[in-house]
N, C-alpha and C positions, 0 to 999 in steps of 0.2 A: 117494793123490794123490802125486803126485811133482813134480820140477823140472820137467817137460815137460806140465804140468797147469794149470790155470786154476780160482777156482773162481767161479760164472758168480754172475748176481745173484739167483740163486734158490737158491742155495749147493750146487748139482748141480758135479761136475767136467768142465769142458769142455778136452779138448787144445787146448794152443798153436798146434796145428798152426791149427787152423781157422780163427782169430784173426790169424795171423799167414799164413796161405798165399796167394800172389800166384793168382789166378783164373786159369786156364789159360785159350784159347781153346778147345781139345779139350774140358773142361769144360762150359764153357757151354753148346757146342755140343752135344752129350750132354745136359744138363738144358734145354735146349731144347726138345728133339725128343720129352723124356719131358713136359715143361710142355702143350705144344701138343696132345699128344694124352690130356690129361685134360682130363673133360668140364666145365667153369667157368662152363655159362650159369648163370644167375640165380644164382651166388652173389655174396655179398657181398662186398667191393674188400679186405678183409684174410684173406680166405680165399685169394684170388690169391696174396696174399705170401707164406702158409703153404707152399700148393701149389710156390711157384716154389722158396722155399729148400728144402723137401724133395726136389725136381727134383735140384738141385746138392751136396746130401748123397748123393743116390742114383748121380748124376756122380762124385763121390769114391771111393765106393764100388769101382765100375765100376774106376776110374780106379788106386787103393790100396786092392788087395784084403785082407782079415783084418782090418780095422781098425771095422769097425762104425759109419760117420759117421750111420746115420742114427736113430742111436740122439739123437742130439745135437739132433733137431727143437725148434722152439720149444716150450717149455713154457708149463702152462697161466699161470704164472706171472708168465712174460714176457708174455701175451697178454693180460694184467688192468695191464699196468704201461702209463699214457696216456704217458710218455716214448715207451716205441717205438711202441706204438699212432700216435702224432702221424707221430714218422718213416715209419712204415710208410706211412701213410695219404698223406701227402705224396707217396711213391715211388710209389703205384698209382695218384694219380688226374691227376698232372701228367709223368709218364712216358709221352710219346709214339712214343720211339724203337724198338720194336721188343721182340721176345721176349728177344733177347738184353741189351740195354742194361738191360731190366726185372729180366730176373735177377740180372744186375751189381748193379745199384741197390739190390737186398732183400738179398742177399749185405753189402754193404759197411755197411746200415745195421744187419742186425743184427751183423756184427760187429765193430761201432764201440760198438754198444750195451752188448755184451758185455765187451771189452776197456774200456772205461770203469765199468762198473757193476761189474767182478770183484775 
């Protein structure tokens, strides 16, 4: 771990970058198009959220190559903790706005979660 390190509430190291990185619209747009075309019927409203942030780690990727974002997906950790459970839950079921606004939204909550909880 270094200066440019975080370590997450599961005590895993998560880069600054991710925490602190303004969302691109090239981004979104990107983990949009890969969101939309995975298959989401009947699963369940926090499976969406998983799906979408790994969309926008996979945008990263794409985006800043050699760096591995999507190693960084929620853990099972985070997935048991009802703080972001709540937030999460919130984001999927009262988020009307669009694929893009949804992304934003799972984006920001978990890493508000992160950068709080680290």
């Amino acid at each position: 771990m270094d200066e440019d390190d975080v370590l997450g509430p599961d005590h895993s190291v998560v880069p600054k970058f991710l925490l602190e990185h303004e969302v691109s619209v090239l981004e979104i747009a990107l983990a949009v198009v890969s969101f939309e075309d995975c298959s989401l019927d009947g699963s369940v409203p926090l499976d969406r959220a998983t799906v979408a942030y790994d969309c926008w780690l996979g945008a990263l990727d794409a985006f800043h190559p050699g760096h591995d974002f999507r190693r960084f997906g929620l853990s099972d950790l985070e997935l048991s903790d009802d703080d972001l459970l709540g937030r999460l839950l919130s984001t999927v079921l009262f988020d009307d706005g669009g694929s893009c606004r949804f992304i934003r939204s799972v984006v920001a909550v978990v890493n508000g979660y992160r950068a709080h909880r680290g």
